[in-house]
N, C-alpha and C positions, 0 to 999 in steps of 0.2 A: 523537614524542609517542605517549605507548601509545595502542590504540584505546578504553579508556572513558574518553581525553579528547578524543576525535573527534566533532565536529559532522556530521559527513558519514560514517554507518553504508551498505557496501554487500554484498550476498546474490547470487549468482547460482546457478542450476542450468538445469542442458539438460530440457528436457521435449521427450519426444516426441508432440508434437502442435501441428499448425499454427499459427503463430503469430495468425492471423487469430481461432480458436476462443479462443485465450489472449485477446486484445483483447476481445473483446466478454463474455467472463466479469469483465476489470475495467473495461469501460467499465457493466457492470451493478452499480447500487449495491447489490440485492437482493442480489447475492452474494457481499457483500466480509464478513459475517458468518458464510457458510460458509467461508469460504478463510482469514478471521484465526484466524493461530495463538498469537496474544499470548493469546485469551480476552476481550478488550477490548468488540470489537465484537458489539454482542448486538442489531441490527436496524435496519432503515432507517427513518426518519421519512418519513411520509406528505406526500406535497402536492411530492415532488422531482419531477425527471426518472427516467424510465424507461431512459433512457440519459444517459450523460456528455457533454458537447462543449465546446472554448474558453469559457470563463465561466460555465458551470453552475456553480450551487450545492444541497449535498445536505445532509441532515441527520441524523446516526447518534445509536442510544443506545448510549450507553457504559457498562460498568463498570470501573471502575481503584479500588481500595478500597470507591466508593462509586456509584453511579448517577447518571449525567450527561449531558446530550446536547451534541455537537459540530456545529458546521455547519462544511463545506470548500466551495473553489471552484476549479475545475479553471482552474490556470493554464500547464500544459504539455497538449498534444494536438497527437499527429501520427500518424493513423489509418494501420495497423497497430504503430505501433515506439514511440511515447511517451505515457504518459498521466501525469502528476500533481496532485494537488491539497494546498492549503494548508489549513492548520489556521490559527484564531484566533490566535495566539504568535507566527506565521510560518514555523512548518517546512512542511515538503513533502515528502510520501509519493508517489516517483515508480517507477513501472517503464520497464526499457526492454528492448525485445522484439525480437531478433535473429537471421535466419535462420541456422540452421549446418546442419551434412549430420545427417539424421534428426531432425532438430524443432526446437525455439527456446530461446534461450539467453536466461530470462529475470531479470534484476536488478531487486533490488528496493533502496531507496534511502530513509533517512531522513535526508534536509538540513534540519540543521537552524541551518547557520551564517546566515542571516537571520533567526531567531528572534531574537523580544522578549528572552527570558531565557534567555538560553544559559546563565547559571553556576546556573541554579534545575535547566536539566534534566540537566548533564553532575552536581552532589550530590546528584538524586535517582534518577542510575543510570543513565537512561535511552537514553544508547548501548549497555550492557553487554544492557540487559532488550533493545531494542528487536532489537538482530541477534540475540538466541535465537529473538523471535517471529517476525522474517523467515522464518528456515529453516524453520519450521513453516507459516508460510505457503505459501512455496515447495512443501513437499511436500504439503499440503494442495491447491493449485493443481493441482499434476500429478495426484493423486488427482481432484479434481473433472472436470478435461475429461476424463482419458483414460475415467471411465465414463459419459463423455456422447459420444453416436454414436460 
């Protein structure tokens, strides 16, 4: 099956920088709007956690044509190697964070094969859009720790 008819979009790149700094840059919701490289995420809703854990829920604004807020609830966490959380639909925005020699080998992941409407997001693109935005994430991510300490 080609991949923009894949429900399970996956991104990886090696970053050098501990994986631990990687973790707590996405267990930080404040900063999943500097590190989105879709363009999407444009700021965290007031009144979340400061940090992510097993069953948090967080609340972002969105733009995607139009302006809209989402709330997600982390339903994968396993402190430093997995974090994900689900969107309303039911897909899942997961990383998963792997020691290799000179830094961490980090994947970025949009499962979306337990979404409500899978045939609404595979005709609106949303595999093809969603791994351009990974990569830019990804590189965005290695740009953000490596100039932090």
């Amino acid at each position: 099956m080609p991949s923009c008819f894949s429900l399970l979009v996956s991104v990886s790149k090696v970053i050098r920088v501990d994986r631990q700094r990687l973790f707590d840059v996405l267990a930080d919701p404040a900063q999943h709007p500097l590190i989105d490289g879709s363009g999407s995420v444009k700021a965290v809703r007031p009144g979340g956690p400061g940090r992510l854990s097993l069953g948090a829920t967080f609340s972002m604004d969105m733009r995607l044509g139009t302006d809209y807020r989402i709330r997600n609830t982390v339903v994968e966490f396993d402190e430093p190697a997995l974090i994900g959380w689900r969107h309303f639909n039911g897909h899942v925005w997961r990383y998963r964070l792997t020691e290799v020699p000179g830094g961490t080998r980090v994947t970025e992941e949009w499962d979306a094969r337990g979404a409500r409407n899978r045939l609404g997001l595979l005709l609106l693109g949303f595999p093809q859009r969603n791994r351009a935005g990974m990569i830019a994430t990804l590189d965005r991510l290695a740009d953000l720790t490596a100039s932090v300490g």
